[in-house]
N, C-alpha and C positions, 0 to 999 in steps of 0.2 A: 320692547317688552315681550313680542310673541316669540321673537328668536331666543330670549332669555328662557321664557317656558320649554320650547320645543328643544332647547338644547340639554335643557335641566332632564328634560323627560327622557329624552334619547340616551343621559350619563342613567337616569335612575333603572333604564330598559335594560342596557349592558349591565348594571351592577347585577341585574334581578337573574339575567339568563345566566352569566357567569356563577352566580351562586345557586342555581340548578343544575348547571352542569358538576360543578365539583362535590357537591351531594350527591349525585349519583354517580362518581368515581366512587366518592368514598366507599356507597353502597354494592359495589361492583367488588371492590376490593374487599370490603368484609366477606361477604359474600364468597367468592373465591378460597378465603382462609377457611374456611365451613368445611371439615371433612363430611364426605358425603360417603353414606352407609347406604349400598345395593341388598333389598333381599327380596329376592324374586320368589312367590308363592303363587301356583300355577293351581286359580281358583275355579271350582267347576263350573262349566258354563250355565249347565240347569238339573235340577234333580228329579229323581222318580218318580213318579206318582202309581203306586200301585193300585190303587185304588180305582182304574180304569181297565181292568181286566176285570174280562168274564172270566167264568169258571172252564168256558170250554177253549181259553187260555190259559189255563194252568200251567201248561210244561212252559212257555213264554214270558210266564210270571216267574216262575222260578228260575231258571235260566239268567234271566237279567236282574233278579235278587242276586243269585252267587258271583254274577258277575259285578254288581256293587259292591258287595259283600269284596271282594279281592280288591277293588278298587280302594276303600277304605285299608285294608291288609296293608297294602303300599303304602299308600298316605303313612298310615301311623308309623310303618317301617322307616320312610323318612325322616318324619320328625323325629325319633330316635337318634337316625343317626345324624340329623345336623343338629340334636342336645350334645353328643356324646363328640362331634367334631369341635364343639364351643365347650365343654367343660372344665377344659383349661382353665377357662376365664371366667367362670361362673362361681360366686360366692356358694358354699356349701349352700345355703337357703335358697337362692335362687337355683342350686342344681336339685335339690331335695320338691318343690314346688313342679318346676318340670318333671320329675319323675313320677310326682301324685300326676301332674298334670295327664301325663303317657297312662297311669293305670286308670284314670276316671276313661280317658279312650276306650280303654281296653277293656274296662266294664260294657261299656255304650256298645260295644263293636257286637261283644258275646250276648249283647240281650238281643242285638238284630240278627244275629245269626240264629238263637234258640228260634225267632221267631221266622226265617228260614224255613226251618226245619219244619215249623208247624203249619206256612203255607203249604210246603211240600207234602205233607200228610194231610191238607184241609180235603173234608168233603164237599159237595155242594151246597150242603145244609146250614155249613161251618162258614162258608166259602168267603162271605163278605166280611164278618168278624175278623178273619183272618187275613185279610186284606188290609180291613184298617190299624189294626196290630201292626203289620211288617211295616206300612206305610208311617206310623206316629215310631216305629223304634229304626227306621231309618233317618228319618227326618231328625231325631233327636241325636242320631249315630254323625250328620254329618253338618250339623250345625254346632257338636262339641269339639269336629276334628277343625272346623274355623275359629272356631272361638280358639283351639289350643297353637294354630299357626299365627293367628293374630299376638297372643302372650309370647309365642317366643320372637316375633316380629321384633315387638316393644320392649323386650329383654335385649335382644343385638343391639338395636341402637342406644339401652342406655350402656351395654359397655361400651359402648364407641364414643357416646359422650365422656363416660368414667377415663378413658385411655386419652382422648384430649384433653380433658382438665390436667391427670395425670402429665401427659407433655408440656403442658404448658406452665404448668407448676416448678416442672424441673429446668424448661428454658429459662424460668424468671429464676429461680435460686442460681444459677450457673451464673447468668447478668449478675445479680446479685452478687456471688462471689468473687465476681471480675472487676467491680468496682472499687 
C-alpha cells in the first residue's frame, strides 16, 4: 500500500514538473515571437532650481538659464526630427497631434526664454520674483518636453504593434490562400 502511494506520487511529481516545464517553453516561445521596439530617450538626470541664487549670483543665474534654455532648443530640435524620421508611418492625425504637440513645446520654451530675459534685467528689488518666475516656466518648460517624449514613445510602439498585426494578417491570408 505505501509503495502504491509513493509511486502514485512520484508518477503525479513528474506529470506536475513536466507540465511546468512545457509552460514555460511555450512562454519562452511566445515571448521570442514579440517584436521588441527600442526607443531610447536620454532623460535628465536633475533640473534647476533657480530659486537658490542670490542676486549677487546673477551673471551664474543667468548663464545657466541660457544654458537650459539651449538644452531644451536640442531636445525640441530632436523630437522634431525623430516625428519627421517616423512620418512615414504616422496617420495624418497622429502626425497633426505631434506637430500641436512640437508647437505647445515651443510656446513653453518662448515663455522661459521671455522669462530669461527678465532675470537678466531683474533688479535686486525684483530679484526673488524673478527667480520664482524663470524657476515655475522652466519647470513647466521641461516637464512638457517629457510629457512630449513620453507621447511620441507610445506613438512608436503602437506602430510597431499596427505593423505586426499588419504582418501577421497578411501571413494568415497568404496560409489562407495556400490552402
Amino acid at each position: 500500500m505505501k509503495i502504491r502511494i509513493l509511486r502514485n506520487g512520484l508518477i503525479l511529481s513528474f506529470a506536475l514538473l513536466a507540465g511546468v516545464a512545457l509552460s514555460s517553453c511555450n512562454n519562452k516561445q511566445k515571448q521570442a515571437e514579440e517584436p521588441e521596439v527600442e526607443v531610447t530617450v536620454q532623460e535628465p538626470a536633475e533640473t534647476t532650481d533657480f530659486t537658490v541664487y542670490t542676486y549677487e549670483q546673477k551673471d551664474k543665474a543667468v548663464a545657466d538659464a541660457k544654458a537650459e534654455l539651449d538644452k531644451l532648443n536640442a531636445k525640441i530640435d530632436e523630437l522634431k526630427a525623430k516625428v519627421n524620421d517616423k512620418s512615414s508611418e504616422l496617420s495624418a492625425e497622429a502626425k497633426a497631434g505631434y506637430e500641436k504637440t512640437i508647437a505647445d513645446l515651443e510656446a513653453q520654451r518662448d515663455a522661459y526664454k521671455a522669462k530669461v530675459d527678465e532675470l537678466e534685467n531683474a533688479t535686486q528689488d525684483n530679484w526673488d520674483q524673478a527667480k520664482s518666475d524663470i524657476n515655475s516656466a522652466y519647470n513647466d518648460a521641461v516637464t512638457g518636453l517629457e510629457k512630449g517624449w513620453e507621447n511620441f514613445k507610445e506613438g512608436v510602439k503602437d506602430v510597431a504593434t499596427d505593423v505586426k498585426e499588419g504582418t501577421e494578417k497578411a501571413g494568415q491570408d497568404v496560409q489562407d490562400a495556400l490552402k
